[in-house]
C-alpha positions in Angstrom: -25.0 -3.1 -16.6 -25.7 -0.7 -19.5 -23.7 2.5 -19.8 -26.5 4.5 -17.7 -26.5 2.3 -14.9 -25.0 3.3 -11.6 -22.4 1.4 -10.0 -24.1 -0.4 -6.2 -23.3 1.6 -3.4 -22.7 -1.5 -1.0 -19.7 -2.7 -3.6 -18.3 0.8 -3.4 -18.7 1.9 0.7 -16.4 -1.9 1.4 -13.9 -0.4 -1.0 -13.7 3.2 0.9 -13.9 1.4 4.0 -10.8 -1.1 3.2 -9.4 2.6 1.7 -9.8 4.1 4.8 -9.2 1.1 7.2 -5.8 0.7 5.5 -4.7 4.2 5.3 -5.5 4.9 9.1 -3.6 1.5 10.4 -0.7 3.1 8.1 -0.4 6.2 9.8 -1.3 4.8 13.1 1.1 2.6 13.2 4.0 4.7 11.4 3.6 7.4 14.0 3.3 5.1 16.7 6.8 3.5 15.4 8.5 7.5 15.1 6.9 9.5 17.9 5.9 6.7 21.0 8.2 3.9 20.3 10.9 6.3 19.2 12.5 3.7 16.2 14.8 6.9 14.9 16.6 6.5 18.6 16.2 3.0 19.5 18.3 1.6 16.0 17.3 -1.9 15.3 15.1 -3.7 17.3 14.5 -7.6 17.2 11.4 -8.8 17.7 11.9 -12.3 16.6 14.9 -14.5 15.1 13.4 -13.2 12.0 12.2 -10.1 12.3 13.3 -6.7 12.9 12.2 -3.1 13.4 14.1 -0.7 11.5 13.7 2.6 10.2 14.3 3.4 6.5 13.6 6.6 4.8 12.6 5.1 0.8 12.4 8.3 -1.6 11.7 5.7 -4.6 9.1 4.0 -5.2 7.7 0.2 -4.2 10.9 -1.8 -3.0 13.1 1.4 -3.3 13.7 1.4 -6.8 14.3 4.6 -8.8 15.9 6.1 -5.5 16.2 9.8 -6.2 15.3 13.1 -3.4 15.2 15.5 -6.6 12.1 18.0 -6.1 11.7 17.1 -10.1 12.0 13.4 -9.4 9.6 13.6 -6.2 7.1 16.0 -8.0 6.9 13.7 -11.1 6.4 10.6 -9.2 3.7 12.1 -6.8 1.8 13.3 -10.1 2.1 9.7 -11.5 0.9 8.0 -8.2 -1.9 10.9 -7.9 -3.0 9.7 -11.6 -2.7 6.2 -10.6 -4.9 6.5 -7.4 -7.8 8.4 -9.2 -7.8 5.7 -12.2 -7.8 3.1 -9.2 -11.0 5.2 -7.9 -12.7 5.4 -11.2 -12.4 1.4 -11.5 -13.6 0.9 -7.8 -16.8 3.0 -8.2 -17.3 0.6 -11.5 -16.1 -2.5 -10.2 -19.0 -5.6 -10.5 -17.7 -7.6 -7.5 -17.0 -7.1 -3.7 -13.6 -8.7 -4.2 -12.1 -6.7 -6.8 -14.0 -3.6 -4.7 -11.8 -4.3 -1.5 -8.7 -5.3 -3.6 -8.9 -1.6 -5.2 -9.8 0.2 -1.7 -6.5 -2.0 -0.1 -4.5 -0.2 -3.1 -5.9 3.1 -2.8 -5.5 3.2 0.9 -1.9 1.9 0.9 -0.9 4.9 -1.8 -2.4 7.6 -0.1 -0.8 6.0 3.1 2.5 6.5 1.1 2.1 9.8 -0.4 1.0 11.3 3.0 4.8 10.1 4.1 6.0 11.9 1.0 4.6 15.7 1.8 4.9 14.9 5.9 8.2 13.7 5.6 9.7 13.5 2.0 10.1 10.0 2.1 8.1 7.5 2.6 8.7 5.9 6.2 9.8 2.0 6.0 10.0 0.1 9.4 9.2 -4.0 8.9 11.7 -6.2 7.9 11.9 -9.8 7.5 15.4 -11.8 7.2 17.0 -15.8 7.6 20.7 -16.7 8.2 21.2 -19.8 6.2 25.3 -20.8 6.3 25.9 -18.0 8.6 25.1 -15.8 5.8 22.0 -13.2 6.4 19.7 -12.7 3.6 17.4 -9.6 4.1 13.6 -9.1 2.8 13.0 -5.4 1.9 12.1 -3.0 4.6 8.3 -2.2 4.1 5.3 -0.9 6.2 1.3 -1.5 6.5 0.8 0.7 3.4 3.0 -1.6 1.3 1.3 -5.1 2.9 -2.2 -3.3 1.7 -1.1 -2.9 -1.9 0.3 -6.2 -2.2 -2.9 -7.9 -0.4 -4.7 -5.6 -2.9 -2.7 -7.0 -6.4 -2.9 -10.3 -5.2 -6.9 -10.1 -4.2 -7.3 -8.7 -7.8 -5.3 -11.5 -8.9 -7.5 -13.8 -7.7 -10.7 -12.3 -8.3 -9.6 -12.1 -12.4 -8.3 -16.0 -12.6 -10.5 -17.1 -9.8 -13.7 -15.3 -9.1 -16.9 -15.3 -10.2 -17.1 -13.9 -14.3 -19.0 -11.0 -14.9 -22.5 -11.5 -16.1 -22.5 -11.1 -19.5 -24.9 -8.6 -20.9 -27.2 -9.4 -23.6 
């Protein structure tokens, strides 16, 4: 691809679709969690010897690092993560393969996912979380949601794609 050229169009509509597919299973399935299911009320719920339902309210950022409700603290990290989602945009729409595409649209979709939580509720809303009891001592996973799954799938797609996938043709 020289400078002039275009990115493909089919590349670019499975990275908004995996965008869009991941931001609406987000939402769907926070407010499902807050407003059917009623999580806020209900406490803890167990689903399975390892798994819970919980609601968390993170106002850091991935893992709940860099915890801080600050309106300066909250402003400058929704400018960063507005940055980092049109960047992630700009290399989508310029991405040569399908894989890297869909990785990008997983990340974009899981951010906005996120930052909707932050202006709806000022926090980003947390619900899944994993744990094991080894020696009657409980170790916990961190509490995430879909958003969070989509940008790991999305890192470790691009992951893949850059050590596994098919090289770029080079140009001549």
């Amino acid at each position: 691809m020289t400078g002039t050229e275009q990115p493909s169009s089919r590349p670019l509509r499975a990275g908004i679709l995996a965008a869009l597919a991941a931001l609406v299973l987000d939402q769907a399935s926070k407010l499902w969690l807050l407003f059917v299911f009623d999580l806020g009320r209900r406490g803890a719920v167990q689903v399975t010897p390892f798994f819970d339902l919980v609601l968390a309210w993170n106002v850091g950022i991935s893992f709940g690092w860099f915890q801080n409700d600050g309106w300066i603290a909250q402003t400058i990290l929704t400018v960063v993560k507005a940055a980092a989602v049109v960047a992630l945009a700009v290399w989508m729409a310029w991405s040569r393969t399908m894989l890297a595409t869909i990785a990008l649209g997983l990340i974009i979709g899981g951010a906005v996912g996120n930052a909707i939580d932050r202006f709806a509720y000022g926090a980003v809303v947390d619900f899944a979380l994993f744990h094991v009891e080894i020696a009657g001592k409980t170790f916990n996973w961190y509490v995430f949601n879909v958003a969070d799954v989509a940008i790991v799938a999305g890192v470790a797609t691009l992951l893949y794609d850059s050590l596994v996938g098919v090289p770029a043709a080079k140009a001549p």
